[in-house]
C-alpha positions in Angstrom: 30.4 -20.6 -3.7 30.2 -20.7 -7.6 32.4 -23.3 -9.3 34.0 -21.2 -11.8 33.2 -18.1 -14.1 33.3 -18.9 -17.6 33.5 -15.9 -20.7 32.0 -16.5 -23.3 32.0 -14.7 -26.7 34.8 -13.1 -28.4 36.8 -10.4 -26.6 34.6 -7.2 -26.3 35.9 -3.8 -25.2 35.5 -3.0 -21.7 32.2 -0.8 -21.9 30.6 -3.7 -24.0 31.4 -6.2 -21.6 30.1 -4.1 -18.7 27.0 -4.8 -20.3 27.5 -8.3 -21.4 26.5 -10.6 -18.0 29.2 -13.7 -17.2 28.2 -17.3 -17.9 28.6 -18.4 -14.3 27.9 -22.0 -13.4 25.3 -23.1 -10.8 26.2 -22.4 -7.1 25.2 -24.3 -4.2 24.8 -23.6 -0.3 23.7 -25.7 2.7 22.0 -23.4 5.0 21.9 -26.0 8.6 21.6 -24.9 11.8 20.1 -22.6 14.2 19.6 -19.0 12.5 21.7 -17.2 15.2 24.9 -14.8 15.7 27.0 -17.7 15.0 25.6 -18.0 11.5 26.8 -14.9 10.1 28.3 -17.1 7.2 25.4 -17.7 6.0 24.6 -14.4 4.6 28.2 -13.8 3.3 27.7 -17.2 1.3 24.7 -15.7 -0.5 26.5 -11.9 -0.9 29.6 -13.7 -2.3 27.5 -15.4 -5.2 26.9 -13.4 -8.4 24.0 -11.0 -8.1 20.9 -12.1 -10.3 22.6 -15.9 -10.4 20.9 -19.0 -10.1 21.8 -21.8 -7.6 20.4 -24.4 -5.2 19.9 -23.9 -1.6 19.3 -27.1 0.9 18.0 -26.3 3.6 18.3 -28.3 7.4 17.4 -25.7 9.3 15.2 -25.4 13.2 15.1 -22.0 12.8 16.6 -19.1 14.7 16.4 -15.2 14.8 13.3 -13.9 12.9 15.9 -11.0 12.0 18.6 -13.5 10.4 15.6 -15.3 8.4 14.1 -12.2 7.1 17.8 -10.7 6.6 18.6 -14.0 4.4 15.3 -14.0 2.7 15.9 -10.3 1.5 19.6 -11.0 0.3 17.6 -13.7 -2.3 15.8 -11.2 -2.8 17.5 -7.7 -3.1 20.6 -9.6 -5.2 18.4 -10.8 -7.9 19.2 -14.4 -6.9 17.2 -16.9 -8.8 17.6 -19.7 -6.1 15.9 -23.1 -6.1 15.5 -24.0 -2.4 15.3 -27.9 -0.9 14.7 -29.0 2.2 17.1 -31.7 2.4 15.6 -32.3 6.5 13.9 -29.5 8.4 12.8 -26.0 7.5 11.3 -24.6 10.6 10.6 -21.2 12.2 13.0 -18.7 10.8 14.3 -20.5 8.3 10.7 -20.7 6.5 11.4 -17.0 5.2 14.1 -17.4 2.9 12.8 -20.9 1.9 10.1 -19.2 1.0 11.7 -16.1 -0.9 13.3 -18.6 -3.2 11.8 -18.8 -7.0 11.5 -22.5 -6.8 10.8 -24.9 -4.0 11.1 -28.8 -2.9 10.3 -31.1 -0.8 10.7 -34.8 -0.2 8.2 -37.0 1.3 10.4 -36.8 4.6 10.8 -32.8 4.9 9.5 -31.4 8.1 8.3 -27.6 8.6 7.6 -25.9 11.5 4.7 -23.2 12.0 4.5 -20.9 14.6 3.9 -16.9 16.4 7.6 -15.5 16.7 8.5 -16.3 20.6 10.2 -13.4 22.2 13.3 -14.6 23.9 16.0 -12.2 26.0 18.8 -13.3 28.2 19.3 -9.7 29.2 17.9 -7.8 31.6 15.2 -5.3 30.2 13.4 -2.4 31.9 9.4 -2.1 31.9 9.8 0.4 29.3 11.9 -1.5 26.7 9.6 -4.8 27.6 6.5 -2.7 26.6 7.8 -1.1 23.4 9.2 -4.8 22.3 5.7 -6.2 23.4 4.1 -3.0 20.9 7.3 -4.0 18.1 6.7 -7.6 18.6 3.0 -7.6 17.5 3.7 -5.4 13.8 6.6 -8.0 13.4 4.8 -10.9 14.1 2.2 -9.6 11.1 4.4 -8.5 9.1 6.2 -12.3 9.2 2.8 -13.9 8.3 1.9 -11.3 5.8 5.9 -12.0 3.8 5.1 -15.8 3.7 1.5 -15.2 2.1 3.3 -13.3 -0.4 6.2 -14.9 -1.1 4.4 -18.8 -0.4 1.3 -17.1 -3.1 -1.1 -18.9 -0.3 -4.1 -18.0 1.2 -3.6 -16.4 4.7 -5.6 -18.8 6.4 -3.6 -21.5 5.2 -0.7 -19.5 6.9 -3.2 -18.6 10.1 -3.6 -22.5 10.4 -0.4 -23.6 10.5 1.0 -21.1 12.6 -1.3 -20.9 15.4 -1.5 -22.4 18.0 1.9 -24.0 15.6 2.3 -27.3 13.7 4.8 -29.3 11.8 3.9 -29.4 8.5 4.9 -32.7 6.1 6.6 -31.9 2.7 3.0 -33.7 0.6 1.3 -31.3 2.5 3.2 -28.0 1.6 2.8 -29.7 -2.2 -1.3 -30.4 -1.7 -1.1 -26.3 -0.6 0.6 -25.8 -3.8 3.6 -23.9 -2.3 6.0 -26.5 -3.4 6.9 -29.8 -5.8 7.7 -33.2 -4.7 11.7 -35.0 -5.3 12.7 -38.2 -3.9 15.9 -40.0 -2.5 15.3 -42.6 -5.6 15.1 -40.9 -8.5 18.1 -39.4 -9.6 20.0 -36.4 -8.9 18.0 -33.2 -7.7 18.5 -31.2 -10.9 17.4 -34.1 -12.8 14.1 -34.5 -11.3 13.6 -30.7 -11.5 14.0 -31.0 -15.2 11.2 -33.7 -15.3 9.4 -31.6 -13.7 9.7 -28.5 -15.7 11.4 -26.5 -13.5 
């Protein structure tokens, strides 16, 4: 959640400062845990920020529901958010998408990410007719997953196509050789400082 909301300026009437955006300090969320119903949180965290702010996401994350990572990459997204995501542990599965729709991303030499095709789980009981047309669903999602980290990631999607099948865990110097992210260490100062030395 954001710190505080500072105002800036002198006072303005109320049409000019509808147009006048809010100095608004630096948020920052921990998004941990398995991307499932329990999680909802998550997603009110990043609708309770300001829209087009900027903030820091860490991520420690094994993944989850394809539907909760692509729902969370598009609130970065749709809201404008200009997040810097860093995978404080692991950044696996579903939690790859919204890593990857942030506008800047980091890695330490320790960061783990898993690659690999969506797996179709159901505790429920499905008919041979809903089990066919999630089979037909599954196969466009599965694409359209792969194609959204090409995009978002800038990669080639062979690069993608390698990782993700038949899967692998991926090291954080190996997401930087693929160019998709920059290096921080536990050594050298604060996040934000190293960013800075970086040029982010």
């Amino acid at each position: 959640m954001p710190r505080s909301v500072i105002n800036a300026g002198p006072r303005v009437s109320r049409a000019r400062r509808e147009e006048t955006p809010e100095k608004v300090e630096d948020w920052e969320i921990v998004l941990n845990g398995e991307l499932d119903e329990k999680t909802h949180d998550l997603a009110e965290r990043l609708a309770g920020v300001p829209r087009l702010s900027k903030g820091t996401i860490f991520f420690d994350s094994c993944g989850g529901s394809a539907f909760i990572g692509l729902a969370l990459a598009s609130l970065i997204r749709l809201r404008g958010l200009k997040a810097v995501g860093v995978v404080a542990g692991e950044c696996s599965s579903a939690a790859l998408l919204p890593f990857a729709a942030c506008e800047q991303r980091y890695v330490t030499p320790h960061s783990t990410l898993l690659f690999h095709p969506l797996r179709w789980q159901s505790e429920e009981s499905v008919r041979l007719e809903e089990a066919a047309e999630w089979a037909r669903h599954f196969k466009i999602l599965e694409t359209d997953m792969d194609a959204l980290l090409v995009r978002f990631f800038q990669c080639p999607a062979e690069t993608i196509a390698q990782w993700t099948r038949p899967g692998r865990f991926v090291t954080g110097p190996e997401l930087v050789e693929a160019g998709i992210a920059k290096m921080v260490n536990l050594f050298d100062g604060d996040v934000w400082s190293q960013i800075a030395k970086l040029g982010g």
